[in-house]
C-alpha positions in Angstrom: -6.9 20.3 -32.4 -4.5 20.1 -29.4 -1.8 22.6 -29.0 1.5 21.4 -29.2 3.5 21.8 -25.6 5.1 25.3 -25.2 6.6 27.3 -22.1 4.7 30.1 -23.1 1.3 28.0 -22.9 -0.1 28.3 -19.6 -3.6 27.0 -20.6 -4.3 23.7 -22.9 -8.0 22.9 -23.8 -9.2 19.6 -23.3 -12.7 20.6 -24.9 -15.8 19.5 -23.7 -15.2 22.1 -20.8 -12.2 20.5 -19.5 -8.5 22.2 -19.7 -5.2 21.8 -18.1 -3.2 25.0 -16.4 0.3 25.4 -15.1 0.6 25.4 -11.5 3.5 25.9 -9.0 5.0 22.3 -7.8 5.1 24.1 -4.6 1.1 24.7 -4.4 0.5 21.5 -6.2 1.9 19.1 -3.7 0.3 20.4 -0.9 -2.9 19.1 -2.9 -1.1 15.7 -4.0 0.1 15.3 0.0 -3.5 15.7 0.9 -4.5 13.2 -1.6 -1.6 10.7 -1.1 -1.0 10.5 2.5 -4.4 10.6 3.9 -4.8 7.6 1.1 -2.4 5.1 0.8 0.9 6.1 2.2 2.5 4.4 -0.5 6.0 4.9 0.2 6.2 5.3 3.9 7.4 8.6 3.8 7.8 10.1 7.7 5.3 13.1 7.2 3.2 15.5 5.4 6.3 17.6 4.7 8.3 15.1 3.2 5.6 14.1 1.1 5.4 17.8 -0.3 8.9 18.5 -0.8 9.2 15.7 -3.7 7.1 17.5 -5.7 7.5 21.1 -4.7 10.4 22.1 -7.0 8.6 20.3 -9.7 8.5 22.1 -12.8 5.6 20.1 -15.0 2.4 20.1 -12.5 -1.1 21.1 -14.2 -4.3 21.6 -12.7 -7.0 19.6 -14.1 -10.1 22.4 -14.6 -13.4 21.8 -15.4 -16.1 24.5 -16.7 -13.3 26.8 -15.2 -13.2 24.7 -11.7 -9.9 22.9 -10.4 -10.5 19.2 -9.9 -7.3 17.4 -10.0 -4.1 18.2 -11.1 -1.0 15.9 -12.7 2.2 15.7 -13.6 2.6 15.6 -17.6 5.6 15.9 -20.3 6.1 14.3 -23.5 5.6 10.8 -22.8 5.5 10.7 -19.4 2.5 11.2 -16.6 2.4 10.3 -13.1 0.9 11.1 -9.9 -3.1 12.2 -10.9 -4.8 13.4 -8.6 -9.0 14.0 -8.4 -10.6 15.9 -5.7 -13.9 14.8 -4.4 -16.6 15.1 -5.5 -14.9 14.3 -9.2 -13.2 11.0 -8.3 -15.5 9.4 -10.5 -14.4 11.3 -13.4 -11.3 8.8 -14.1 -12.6 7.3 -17.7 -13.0 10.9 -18.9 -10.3 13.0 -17.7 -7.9 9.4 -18.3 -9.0 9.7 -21.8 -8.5 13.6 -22.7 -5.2 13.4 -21.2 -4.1 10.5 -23.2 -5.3 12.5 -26.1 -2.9 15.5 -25.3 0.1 13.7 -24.8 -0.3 11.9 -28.4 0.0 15.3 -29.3 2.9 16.1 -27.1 5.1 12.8 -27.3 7.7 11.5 -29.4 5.8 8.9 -31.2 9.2 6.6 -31.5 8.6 6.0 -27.7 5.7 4.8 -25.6 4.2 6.7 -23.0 4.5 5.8 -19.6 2.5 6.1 -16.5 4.5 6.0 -13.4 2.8 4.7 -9.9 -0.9 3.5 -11.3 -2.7 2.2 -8.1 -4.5 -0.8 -8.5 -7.8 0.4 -8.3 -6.7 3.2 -10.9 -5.3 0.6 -13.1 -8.7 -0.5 -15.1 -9.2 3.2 -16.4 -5.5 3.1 -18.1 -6.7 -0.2 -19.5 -9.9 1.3 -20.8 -7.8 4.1 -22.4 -5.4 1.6 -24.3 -2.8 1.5 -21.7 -0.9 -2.0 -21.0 0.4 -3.1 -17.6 4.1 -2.8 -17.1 5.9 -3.5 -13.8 4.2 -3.9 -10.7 6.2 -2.7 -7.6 5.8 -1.7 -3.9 7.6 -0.6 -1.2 8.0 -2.3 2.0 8.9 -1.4 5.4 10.4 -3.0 8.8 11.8 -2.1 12.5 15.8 -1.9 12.8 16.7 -4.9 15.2 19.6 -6.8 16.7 19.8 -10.2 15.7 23.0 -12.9 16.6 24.1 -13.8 13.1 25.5 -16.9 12.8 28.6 -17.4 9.4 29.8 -20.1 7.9 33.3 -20.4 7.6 32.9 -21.4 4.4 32.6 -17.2 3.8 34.1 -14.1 4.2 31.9 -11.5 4.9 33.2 -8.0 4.5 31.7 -4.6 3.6 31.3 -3.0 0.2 34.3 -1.0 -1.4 34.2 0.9 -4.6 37.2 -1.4 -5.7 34.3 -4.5 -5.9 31.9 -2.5 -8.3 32.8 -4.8 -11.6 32.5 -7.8 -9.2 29.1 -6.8 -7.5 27.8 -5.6 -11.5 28.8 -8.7 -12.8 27.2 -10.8 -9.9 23.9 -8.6 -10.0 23.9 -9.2 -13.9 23.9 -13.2 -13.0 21.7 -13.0 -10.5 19.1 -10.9 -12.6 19.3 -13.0 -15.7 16.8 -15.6 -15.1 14.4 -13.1 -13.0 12.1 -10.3 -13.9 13.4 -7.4 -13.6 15.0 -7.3 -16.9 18.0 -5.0 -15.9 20.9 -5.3 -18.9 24.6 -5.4 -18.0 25.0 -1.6 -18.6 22.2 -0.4 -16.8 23.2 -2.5 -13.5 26.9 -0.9 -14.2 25.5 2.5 -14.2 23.2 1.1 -11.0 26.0 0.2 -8.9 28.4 3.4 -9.9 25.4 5.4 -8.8 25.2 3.6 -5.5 29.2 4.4 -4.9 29.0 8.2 -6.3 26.0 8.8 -3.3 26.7 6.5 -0.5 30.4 7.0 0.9 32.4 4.6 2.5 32.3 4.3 6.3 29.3 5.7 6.2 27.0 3.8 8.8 25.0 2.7 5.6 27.8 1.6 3.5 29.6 -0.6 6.4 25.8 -2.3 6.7 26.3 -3.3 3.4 27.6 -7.0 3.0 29.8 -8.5 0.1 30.0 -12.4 0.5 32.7 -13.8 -0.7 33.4 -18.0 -0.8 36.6 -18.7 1.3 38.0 -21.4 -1.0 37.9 -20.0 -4.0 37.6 -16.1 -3.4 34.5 -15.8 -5.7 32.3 -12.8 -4.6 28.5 -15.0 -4.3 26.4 -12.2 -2.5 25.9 -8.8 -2.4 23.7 -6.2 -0.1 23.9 -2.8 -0.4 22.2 -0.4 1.3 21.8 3.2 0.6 19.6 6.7 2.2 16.6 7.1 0.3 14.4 10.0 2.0 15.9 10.1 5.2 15.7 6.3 5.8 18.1 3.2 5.0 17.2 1.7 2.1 18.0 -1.8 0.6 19.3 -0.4 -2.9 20.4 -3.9 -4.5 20.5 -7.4 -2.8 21.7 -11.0 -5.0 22.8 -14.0 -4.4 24.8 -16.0 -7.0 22.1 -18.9 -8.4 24.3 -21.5 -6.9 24.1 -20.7 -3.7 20.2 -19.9 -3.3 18.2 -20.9 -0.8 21.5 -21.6 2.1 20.1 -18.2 3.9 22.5 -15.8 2.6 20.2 -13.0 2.0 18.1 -13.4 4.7 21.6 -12.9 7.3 22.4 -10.0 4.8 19.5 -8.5 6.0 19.8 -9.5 9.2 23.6 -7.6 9.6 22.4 -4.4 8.1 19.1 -4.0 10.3 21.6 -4.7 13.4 23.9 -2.1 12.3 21.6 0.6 10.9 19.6 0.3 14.5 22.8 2.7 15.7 21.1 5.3 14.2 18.0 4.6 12.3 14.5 3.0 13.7 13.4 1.2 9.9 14.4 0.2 7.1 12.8 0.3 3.3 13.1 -1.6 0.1 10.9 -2.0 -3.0 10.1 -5.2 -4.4 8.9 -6.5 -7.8 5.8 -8.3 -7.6 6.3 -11.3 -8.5 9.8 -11.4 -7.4 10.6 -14.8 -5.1 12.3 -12.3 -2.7 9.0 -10.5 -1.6 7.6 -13.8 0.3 11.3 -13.7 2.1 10.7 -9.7 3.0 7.4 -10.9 4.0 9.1 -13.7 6.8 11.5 -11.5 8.0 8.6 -9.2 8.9 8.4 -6.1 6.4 5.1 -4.4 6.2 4.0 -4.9 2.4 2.7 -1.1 1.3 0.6 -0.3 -2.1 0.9 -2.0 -5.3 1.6 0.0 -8.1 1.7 -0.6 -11.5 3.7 1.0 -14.3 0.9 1.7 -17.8 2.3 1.7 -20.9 0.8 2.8 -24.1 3.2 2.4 -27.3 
């Protein structure tokens, strides 16, 4: 019988001689760095230090023991794990220690909600699957030089930078954009998306002016939208759309092309992440952005 979740529990048996034990985010991602970076760097992040400070103020990191011996660790609550870890030689142990965590969090979770599993590496993704897990989104993050490019507009647009006064009319076109696609965003959360954006990335920042609205001269209609945010240090392309109508004219590729002119003021790349299966990953992919890791979200409801 599993213990149910408590602060006061520092130790949770896993039987067979496996257990889980509360550990410090701050000693834990030195371990998850080591195992991460020296990996698959799978968000670009600039160095061992910034890898470690994500997790270091972490306050749900176990050590994965067995027979009294560390080897792994993860990050566990109620219905939610993410970034397992196994140190050679137990990197073989996946199938098991997969399994007996799975069996804890059935204990722990809310059984009205699934249990997810955030950043599943491809090769990891097989040992979810044994366990009962499903595949949810696959995403990865990709990367690319800042660069001056000659942008040539149509005057058939007005290109200006985003204001906090166009959030409803960037939402809106996001929530057009997004319908027929697959990233399944509703209405509100894209609302919430784009307030977020504002609340963190001021205007006249260098980020915010390398953010492009697109609006059509003649009629004043807002039909693209690229905003770019500061995600770790480095720019970030936080939303990009382009009204369905007016696909495939080369609107998102100048987008692009303004805000890695500007941002090379100050910063020497720029990130996004991309959906797999997404038709805007094989235009990343032209323009010259480094694909990183796939990684999958698991799902077990």
């Amino acid at each position: 019988m599993y213990e149910r979740l408590s602060g006061n529990i520092k130790k949770y048996n896993l039987f067979d001689g496996y257990t889980i034990e509360r550990v410090t985010g701050k000693e834990f991602s030195i371990y998850f760095a080591v195992y991460e970076i020296f990996d698959t760097n799978i968000w670009f992040r600039q160095s061992f230090d910034d890898y470690c400070s994500v997790i270091e103020d972490c306050d749900i990191c176990f050590w994965i023991k067995k027979d009294g011996n560390r080897i792994g660790g993860v990050l566990l609550e109620p219905n939610y794990m993410n970034c397992l870890i196994l140190e050679p030689p137990y990197s073989n142990e996946y199938d098991i220690i997969i399994g007996k965590l799975r069996n804890i969090l059935l204990c722990w979770s809310d059984k009205s909600k699934p249990i997810i599993v955030g950043c599943v590496k491809t090769n990891e993704v097989k040992y979810y699957q044994r366990a009962g897990f499903k595949m949810g989104e696959s995403r990865r993050c990709m990367i690319r030089p800042t660069e001056e490019f000659e942008i040539i507009w149509s005057d058939e647009y007005k290109i200006v930078s985003a204001r906090k006064e166009n959030k409803n009319e960037i939402s809106e076109l996001l929530a057009e954009a997004f319908a027929t696609g697959i990233e399944g965003k509703s209405k509100s959360e894209i609302e919430s998306q784009i307030q977020y954006y504002f609340d963190e990335n001021p205007e006249n920042s260098l980020v915010n002016k390398a953010s492009t609205l697109i609006y059509e001269t003649k009629t004043n209609q807002l039909i693209g939208a690229c905003l770019i945010s500061i995600w770790e240090k480095w720019p970030n392309v936080y939303d990009i759309a382009v009204k369905p109508s007016f696909q495939k004219k080369g609107l998102a590729i100048n987008m692009i092309k303004r805000a890695l002119t500007i941002l090379k003021e100050q910063y020497p790349v720029v990130r996004l992440f991309v959906t797999l299966g997404n038709n805007a990953e094989m235009l990343y992919h032209k323009m010259g952005f480094l694909s990183g890791v796939e990684t999958t979200e698991m799902i077990l409801s």
